[in-house]
N, C-alpha and C positions, 0 to 999 in steps of 0.2 A: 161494436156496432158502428159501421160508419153512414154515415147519411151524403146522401148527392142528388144535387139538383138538378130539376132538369131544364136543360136550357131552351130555348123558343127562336124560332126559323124569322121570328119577322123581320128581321133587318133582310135578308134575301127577299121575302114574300113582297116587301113592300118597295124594295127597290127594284124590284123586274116589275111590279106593277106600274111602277111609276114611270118604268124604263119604255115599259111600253106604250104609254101614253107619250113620252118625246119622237115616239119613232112614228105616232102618230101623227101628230104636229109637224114631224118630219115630212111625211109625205102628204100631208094637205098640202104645206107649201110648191112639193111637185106638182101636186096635180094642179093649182090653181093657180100658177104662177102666172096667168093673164089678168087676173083682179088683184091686186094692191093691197084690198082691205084683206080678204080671207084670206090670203096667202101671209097680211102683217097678224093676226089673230091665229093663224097655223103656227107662225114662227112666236110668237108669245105661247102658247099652246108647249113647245118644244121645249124651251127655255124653260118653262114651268116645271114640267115636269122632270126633266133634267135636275132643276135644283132640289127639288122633293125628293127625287130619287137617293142623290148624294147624302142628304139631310137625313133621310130616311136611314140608310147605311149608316151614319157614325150617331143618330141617337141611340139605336135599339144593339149596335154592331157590337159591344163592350158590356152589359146587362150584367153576364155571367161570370164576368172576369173576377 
């Protein structure tokens, strides 16, 4: 009888989440690129979730290994 695990999607699930909030951040900074501030808290926004995303990928990315 062999046994196998089953493995879990979150390192995908949570890195397109994350991915998608940089590409949010992304485009606040187009659209507001005449204000300074929202356009600097767009690009923090990006950055953010940019590194969560990657973060996100090699926490959960190896689990099943």
């Amino acid at each position: 009888m062999t046994e196998a695990a089953a493995g879990s999607d979150m390192s995908i699930g949570l890195g397109l989440a994350f991915a998608v909030l940089a590409v949010v951040g992304a485009a606040g900074m187009l659209v507001a690129y005449h204000d300074q501030v929202v356009a600097g808290w767009s690009f923090a926004l990006a950055i953010a979730g940019g590194v969560l995303s990657i973060a996100a990928i090699h926490l959960y990315g190896h689990r099943n290994a």
